[in-house]
Backbone bond lengths (Angstrom), bond angles and torsions (degrees), N, CA, C in turn:
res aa  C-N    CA-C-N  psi(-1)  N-CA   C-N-CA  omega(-1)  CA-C   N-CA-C  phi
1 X - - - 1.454 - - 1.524 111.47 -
2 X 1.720 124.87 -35.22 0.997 134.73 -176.24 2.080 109.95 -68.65
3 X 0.962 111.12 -36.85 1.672 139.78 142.79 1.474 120.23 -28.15
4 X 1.179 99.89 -54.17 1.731 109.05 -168.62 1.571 100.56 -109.33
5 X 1.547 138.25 1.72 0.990 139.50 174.29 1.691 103.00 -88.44
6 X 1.277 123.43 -62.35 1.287 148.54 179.96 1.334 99.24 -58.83
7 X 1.280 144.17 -68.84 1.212 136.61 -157.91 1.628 101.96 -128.58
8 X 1.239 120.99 66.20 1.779 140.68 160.12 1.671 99.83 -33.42
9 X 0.921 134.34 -50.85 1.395 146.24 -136.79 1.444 96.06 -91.14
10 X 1.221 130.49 -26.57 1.191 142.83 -151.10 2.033 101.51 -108.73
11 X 0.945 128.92 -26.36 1.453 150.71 -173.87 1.616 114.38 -109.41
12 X 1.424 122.74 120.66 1.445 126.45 174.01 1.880 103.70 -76.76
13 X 1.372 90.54 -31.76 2.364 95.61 177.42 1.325 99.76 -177.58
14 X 1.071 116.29 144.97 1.589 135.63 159.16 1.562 114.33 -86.95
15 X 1.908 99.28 127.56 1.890 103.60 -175.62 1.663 94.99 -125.47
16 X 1.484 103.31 98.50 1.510 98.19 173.39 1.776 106.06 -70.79
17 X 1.338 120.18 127.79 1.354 119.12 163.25 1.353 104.41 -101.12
18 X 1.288 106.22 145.27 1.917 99.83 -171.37 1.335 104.39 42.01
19 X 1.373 115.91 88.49 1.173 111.60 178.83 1.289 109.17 -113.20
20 X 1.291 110.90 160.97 2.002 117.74 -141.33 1.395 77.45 -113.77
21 X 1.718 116.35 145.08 1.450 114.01 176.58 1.775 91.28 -138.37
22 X 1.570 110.93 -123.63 1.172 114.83 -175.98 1.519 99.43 -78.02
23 X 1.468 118.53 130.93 1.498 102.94 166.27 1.145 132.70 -63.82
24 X 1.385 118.50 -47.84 1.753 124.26 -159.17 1.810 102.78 -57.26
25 X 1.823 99.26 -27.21 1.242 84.17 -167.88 1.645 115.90 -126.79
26 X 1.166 89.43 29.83 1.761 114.29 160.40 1.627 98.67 -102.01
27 X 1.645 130.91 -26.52 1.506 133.94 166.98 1.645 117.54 -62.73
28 X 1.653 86.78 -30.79 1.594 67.07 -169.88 1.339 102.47 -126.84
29 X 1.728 121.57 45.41 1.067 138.68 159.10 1.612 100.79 -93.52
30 X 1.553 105.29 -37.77 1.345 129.13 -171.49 1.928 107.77 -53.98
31 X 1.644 84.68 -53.35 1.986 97.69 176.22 1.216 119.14 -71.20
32 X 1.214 125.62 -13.61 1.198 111.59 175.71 1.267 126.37 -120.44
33 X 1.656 105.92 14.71 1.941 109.32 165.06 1.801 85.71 -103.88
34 X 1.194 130.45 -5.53 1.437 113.00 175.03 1.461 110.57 -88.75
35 X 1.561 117.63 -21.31 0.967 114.53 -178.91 1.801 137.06 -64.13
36 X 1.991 76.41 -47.44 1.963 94.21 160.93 1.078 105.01 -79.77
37 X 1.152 139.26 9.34 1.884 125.43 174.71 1.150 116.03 -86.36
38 X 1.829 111.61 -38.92 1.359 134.26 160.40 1.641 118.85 -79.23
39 X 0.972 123.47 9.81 1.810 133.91 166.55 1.718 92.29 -111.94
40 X 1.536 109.93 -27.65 1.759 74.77 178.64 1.367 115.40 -88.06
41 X 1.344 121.50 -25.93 1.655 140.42 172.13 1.168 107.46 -57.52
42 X 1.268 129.21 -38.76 1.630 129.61 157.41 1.355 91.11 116.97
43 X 1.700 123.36 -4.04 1.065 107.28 -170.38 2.249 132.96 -80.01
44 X 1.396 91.03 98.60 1.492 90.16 -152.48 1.639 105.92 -62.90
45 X 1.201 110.14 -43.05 1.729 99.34 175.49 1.728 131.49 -58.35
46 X 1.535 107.98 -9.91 0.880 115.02 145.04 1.956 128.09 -77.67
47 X 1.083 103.19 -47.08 1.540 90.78 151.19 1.353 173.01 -58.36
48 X 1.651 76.20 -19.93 1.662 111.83 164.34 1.692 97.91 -85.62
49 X 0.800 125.53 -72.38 1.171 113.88 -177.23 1.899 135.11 -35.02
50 X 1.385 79.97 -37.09 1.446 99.66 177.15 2.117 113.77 -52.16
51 X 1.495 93.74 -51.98 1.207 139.25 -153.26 1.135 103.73 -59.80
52 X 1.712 110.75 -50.94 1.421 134.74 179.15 1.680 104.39 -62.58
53 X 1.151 126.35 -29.56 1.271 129.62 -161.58 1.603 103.08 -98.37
54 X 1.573 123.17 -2.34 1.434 110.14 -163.93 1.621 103.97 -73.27
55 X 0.911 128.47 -28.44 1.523 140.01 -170.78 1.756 107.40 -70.05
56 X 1.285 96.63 -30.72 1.708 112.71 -172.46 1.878 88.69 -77.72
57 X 1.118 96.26 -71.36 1.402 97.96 -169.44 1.602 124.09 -47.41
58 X 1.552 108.92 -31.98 1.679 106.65 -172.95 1.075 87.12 -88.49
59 X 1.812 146.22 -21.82 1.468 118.51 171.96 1.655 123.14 -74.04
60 X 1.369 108.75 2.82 1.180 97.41 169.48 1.985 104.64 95.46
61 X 1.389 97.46 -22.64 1.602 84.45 159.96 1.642 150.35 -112.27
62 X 1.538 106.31 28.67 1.899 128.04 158.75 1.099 95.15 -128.51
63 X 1.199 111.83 175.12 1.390 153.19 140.12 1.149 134.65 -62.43
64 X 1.152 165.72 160.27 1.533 152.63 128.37 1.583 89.74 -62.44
65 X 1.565 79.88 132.52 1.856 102.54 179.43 1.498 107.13 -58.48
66 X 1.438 125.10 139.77 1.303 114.45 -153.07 1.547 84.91 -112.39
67 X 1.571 131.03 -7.07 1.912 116.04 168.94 1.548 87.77 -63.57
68 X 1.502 147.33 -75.64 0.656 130.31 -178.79 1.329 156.60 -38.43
69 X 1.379 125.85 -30.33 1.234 154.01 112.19 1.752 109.77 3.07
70 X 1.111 88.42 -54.60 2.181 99.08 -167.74 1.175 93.45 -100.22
71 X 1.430 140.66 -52.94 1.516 124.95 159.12 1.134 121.30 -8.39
72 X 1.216 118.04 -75.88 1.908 145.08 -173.95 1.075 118.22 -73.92
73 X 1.596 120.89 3.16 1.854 134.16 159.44 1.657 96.10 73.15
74 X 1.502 100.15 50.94 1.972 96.32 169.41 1.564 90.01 -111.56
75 X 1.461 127.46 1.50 1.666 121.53 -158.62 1.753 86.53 -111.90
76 X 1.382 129.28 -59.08 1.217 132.75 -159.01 1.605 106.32 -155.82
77 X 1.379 116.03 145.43 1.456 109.36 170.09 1.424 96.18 -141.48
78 X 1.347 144.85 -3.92 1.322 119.68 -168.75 1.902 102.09 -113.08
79 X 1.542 100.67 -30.04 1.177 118.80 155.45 1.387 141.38 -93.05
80 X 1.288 119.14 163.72 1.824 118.61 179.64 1.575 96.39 -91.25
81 X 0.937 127.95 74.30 1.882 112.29 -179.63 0.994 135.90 -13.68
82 X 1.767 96.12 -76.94 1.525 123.25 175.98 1.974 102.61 -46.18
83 X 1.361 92.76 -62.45 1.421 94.27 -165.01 1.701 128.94 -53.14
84 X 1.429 105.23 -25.77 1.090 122.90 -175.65 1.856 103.78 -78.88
85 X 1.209 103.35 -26.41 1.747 98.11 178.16 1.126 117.46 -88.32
86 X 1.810 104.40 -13.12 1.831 106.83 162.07 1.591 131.77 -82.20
87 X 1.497 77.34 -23.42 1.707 97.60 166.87 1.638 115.56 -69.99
88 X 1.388 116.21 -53.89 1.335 113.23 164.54 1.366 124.80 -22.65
89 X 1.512 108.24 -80.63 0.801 135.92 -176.16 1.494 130.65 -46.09
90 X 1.676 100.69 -27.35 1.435 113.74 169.48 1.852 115.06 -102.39
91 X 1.142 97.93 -14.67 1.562 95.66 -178.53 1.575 112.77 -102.03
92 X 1.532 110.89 -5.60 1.249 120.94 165.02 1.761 143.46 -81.45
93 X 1.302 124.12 101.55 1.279 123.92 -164.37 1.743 105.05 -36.70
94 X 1.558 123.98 -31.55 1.643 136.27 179.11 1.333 111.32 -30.73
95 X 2.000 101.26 -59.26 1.371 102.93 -149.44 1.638 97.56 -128.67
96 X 1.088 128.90 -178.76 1.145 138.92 -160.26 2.133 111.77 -156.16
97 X 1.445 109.70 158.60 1.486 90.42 -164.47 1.632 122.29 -56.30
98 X 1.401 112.53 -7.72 1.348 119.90 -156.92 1.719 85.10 -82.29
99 X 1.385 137.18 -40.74 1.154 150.88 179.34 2.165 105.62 -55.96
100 X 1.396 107.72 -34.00 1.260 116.35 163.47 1.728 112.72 -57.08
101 X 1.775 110.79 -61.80 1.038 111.27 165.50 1.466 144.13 -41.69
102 X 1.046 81.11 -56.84 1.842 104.42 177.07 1.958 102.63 -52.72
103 X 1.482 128.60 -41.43 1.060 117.33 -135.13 1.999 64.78 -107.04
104 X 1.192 153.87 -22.68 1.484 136.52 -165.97 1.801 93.85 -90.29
105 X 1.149 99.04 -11.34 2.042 104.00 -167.98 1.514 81.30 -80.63
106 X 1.750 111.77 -69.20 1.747 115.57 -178.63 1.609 121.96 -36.54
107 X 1.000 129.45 -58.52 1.607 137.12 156.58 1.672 111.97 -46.06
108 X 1.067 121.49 -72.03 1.866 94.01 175.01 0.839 111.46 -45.33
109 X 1.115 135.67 -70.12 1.366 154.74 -151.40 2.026 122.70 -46.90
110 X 1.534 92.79 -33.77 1.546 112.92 -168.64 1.592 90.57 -122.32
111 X 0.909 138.40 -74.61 1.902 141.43 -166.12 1.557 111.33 -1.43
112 X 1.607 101.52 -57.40 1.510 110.75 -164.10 1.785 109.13 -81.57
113 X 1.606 103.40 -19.12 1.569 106.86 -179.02 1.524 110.29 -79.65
114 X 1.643 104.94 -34.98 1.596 108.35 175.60 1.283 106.88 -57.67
115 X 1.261 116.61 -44.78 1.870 122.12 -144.67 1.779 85.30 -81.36
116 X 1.246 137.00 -30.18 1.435 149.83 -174.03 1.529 91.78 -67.56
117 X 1.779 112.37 -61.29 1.656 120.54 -149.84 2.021 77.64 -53.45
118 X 1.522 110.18 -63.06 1.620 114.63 -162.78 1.168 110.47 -43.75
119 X 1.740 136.52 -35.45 1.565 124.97 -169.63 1.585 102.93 -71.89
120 X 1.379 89.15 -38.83 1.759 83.35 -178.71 1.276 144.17 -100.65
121 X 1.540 105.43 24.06 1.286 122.18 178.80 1.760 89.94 -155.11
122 X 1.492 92.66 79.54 1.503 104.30 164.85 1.618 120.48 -69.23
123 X 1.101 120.16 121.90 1.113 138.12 -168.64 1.568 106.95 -62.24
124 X 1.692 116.59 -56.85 0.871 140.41 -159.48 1.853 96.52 -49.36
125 X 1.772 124.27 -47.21 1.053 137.27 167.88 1.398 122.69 -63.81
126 X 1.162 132.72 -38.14 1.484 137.39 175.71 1.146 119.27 -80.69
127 X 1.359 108.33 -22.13 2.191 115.10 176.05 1.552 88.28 -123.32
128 X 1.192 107.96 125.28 1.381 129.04 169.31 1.897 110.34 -100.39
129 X 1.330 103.00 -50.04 1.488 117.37 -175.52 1.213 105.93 -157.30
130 X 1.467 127.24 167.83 1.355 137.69 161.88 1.642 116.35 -135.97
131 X 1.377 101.76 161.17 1.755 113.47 -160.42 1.528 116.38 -102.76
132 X 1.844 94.51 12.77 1.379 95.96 168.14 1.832 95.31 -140.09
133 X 1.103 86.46 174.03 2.229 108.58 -176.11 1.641 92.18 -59.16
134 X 1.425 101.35 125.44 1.607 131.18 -161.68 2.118 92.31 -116.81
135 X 1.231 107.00 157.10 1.406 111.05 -176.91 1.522 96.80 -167.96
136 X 1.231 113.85 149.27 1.786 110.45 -173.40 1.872 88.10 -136.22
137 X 1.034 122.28 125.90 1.435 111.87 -160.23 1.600 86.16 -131.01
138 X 1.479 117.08 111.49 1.789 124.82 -163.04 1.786 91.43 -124.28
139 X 1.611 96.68 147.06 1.428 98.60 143.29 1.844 132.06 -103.00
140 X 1.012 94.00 125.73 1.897 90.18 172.87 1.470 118.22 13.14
141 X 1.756 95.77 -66.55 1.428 101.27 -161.98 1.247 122.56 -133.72
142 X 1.953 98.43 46.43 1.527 124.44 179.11 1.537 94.72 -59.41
143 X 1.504 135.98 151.95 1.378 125.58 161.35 1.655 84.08 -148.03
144 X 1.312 130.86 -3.34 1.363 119.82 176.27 1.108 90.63 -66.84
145 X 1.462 139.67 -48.48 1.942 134.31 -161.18 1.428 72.94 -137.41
146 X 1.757 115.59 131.45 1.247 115.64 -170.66 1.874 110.63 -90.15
147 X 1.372 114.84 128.14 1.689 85.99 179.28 1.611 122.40 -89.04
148 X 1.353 114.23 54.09 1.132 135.29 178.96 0.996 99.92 -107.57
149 X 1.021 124.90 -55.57 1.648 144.53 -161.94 1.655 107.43 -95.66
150 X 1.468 114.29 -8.32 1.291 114.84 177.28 1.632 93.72 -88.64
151 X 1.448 115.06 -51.69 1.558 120.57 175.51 1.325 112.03 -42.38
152 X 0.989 123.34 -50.97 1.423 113.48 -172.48 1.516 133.26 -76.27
153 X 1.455 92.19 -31.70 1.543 108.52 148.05 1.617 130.18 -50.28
154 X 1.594 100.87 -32.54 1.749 125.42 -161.40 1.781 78.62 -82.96
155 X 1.140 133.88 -41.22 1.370 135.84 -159.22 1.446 111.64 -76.83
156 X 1.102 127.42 -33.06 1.121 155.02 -178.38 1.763 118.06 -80.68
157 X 1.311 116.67 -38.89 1.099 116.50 -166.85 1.605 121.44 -119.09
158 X 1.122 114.55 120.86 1.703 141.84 -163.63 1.529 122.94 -53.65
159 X 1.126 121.73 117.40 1.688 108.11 -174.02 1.529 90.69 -160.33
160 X 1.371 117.63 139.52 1.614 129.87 150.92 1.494 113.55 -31.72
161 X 1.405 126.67 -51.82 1.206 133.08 161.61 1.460 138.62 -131.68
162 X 1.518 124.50 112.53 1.195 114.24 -158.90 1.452 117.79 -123.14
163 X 1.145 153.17 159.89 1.083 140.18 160.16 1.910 97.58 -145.89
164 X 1.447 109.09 156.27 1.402 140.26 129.31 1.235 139.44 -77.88
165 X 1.733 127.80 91.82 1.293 133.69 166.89 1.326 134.97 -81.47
166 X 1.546 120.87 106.72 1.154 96.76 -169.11 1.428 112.52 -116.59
167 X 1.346 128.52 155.42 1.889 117.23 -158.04 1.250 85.32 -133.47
168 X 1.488 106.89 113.73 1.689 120.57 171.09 0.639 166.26 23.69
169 X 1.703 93.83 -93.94 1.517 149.97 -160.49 1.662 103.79 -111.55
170 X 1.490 114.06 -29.09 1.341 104.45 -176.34 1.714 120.45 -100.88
171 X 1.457 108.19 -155.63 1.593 122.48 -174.09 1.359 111.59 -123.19
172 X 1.369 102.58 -89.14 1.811 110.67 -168.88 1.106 107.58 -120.33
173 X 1.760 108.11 -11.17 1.572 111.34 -166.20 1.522 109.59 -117.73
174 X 1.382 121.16 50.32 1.211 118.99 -159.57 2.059 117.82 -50.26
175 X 1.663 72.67 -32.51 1.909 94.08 -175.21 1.401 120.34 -75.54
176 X 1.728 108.20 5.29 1.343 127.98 179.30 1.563 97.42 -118.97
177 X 0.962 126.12 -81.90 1.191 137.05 -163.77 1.445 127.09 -32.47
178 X 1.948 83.33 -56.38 1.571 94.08 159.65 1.527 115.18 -128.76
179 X 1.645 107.75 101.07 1.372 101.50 -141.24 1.749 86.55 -88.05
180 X 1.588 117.77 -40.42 1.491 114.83 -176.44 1.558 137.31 -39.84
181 X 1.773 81.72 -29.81 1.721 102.10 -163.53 1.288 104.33 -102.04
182 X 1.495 123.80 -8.77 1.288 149.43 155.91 1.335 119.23 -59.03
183 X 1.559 103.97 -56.19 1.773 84.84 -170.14 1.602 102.02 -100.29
184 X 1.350 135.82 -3.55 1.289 143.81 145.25 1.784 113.07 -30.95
185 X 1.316 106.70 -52.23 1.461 123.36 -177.59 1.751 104.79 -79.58
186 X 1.453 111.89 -31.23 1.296 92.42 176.16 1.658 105.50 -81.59
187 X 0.795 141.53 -47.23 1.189 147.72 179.24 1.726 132.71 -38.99
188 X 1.095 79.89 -34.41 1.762 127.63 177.66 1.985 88.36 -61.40
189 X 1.430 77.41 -82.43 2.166 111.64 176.07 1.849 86.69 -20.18
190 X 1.106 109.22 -96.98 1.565 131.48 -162.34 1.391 105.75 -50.73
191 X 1.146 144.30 -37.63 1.478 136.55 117.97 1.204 113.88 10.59
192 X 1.025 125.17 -124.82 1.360 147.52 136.11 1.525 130.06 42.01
193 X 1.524 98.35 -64.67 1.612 143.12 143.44 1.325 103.99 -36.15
194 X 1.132 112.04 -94.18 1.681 117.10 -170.65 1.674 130.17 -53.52
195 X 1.722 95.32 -28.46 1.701 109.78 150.46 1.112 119.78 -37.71
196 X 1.750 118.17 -67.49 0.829 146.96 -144.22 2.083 103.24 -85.29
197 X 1.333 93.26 -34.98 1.370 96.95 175.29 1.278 113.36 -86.77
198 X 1.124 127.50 -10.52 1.827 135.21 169.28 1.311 95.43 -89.91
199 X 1.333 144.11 -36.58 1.685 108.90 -160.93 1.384 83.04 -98.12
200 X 1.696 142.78 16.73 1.822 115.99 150.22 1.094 89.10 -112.38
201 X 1.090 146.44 36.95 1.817 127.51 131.79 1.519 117.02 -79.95
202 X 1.511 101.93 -42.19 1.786 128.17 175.62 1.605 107.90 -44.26
């Protein structure tokens, strides 16, 4: 967004998927659908745990644990995520197991610095609006980037053309999950676009 604010000219539209809004309170939208997910599973050590962390999280310094998070179908529900990028990766002439390695070393390694870079460079403050067609494309039951917190952000922020998409059935991976109804909608999108860019040439 910081991309398409600065250099408009350069972008036909911006499509946040999982789109990152305020953190603290996309986190602790995050803690508390994991919390009843793990009170309905019965699973209490996941709840205790959770529980202990709410104070951490509304100050702005954890996360909601994100194994848990994907446990409780806020990461993916129609797909295996993880599994599918190990599968790639192994059934693909591209990559090889060291490419397995490399990418579980890349994820520890970066996760907690991103999720840090996002608290403190709130988005929601640095993009106010943009000067081209804006789209926030959420699943139902994203809680990695909450779409609560993407909405309210979406409410807030200025564009010639904007919309909110939201897909059901999915999480974070809407463009996986539901990949048919996905690229139908993008297609649709760019459509639309190019209409729209012919009748102000017309």
């Amino acid at each position: 967004m910081q991309a398409a604010d600065n250099k408009p000219n350069k972008y036909v539209a911006y499509i946040g998927i999982g789109q990152v809004a305020n953190t603290i309170e996309s986190e602790m939208d995050s803690l508390e659908y994991t919390i009843d997910q793990a009170q309905q599973a019965g699973k209490q050590k996941d709840v205790d745990r959770l529980m202990r962390m709410e104070e951490s999280i509304k100050s702005g310094e954890d996360h909601t644990p994100r194994d848990l998070v994907r446990k409780y179908g806020g990461a993916a529900r129609l797909i295996n995520d993880n599994m599918d990028y190990y599968k790639g990766f192994l059934t693909n002439p591209e990559y090889n197991l060291l490419d397995v390695i490399r990418f579980v070393r890349g994820v520890s390694e970066t996760q907690e610095i991103l999720l840090d870079e996002e608290k403190e460079n709130d988005i929601t403050t640095l993009v106010k609006g943009l000067d081209i067609p804006l789209y926030f494309v959420m699943g139902k039951y994203d809680y990695m980037t909450s779409t609560t917190a993407a909405r309210d952000y979406y409410n807030s922020v200025t564009a010639p053309i904007k919309d909110f998409v939201v897909f059901e059935n999915s999480a974070h991976y809407p463009q996986f999950e539901e990949e048919e109804r996905f690229a139908e909608w993008l297609i649709q999108t760019w459509k639309s676009l190019e209409e729209s860019k012919t009748d102000r040439i017309e």
